[in-house]
Structures are given as C-alpha cells and as structure tokens.
N, C-alpha and C positions, 0 to 999 in steps of 0.2 A: 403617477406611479412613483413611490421613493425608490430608489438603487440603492443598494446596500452592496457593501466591502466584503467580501470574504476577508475570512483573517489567513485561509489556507488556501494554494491552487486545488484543484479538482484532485490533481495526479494524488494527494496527499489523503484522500478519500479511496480510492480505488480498491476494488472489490478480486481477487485472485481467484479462479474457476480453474478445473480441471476435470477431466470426465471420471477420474477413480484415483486414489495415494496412488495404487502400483503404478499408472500411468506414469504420474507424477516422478513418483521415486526412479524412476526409469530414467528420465530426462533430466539429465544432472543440471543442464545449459537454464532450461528454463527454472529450475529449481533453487538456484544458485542467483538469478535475475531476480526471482520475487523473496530471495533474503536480502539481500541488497538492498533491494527499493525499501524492503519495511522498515529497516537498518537507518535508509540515510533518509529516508523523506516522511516514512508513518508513524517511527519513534517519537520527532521533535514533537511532530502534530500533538501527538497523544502526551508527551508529557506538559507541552504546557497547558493544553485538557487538564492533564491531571493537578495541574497546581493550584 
C-alpha cells in the first residue's frame, strides 16, 4: 500500500450542516464559529487550490 501526504488537515475540508438558515440565523455562537473557521483554515486551503 503507498501513503500518501495530505497537503491539508481534514479540519480544512469540513463540511458545515444545519437543519434550516432560520435555525442557523438564530444561533449567532455557532454562526459566528463556522465564519471563522472558513476565514482562518478554509480560505488558505482554497486559495492555494486556486493558484
């Protein structure tokens, strides 16, 4: 079996679910948690994707 590198942790993939927006919108705490995370850990991912 070869092993292979990720170039990103897992967390850097992570998928945000919620049961409907209002819920969402509702829960400022968690809402405020998954801009953050996409901010400091989903951005980098994705830009250097993009380059």
């Amino acid at each position: 079996m070869v092993e292979t590198k990720q170039r990103f942790p897992a967390e850097a993939n992570k998928v945000y679910t919620y049961a409907d927006a209002e819920t969402l919108l509702n829960n400022t705490a968690d809402l405020a948690k998954f801009v953050d995370h996409h901010k400091t850990v989903q951005v980098p991912r994705l830009s250097e994707l993009d380059d």
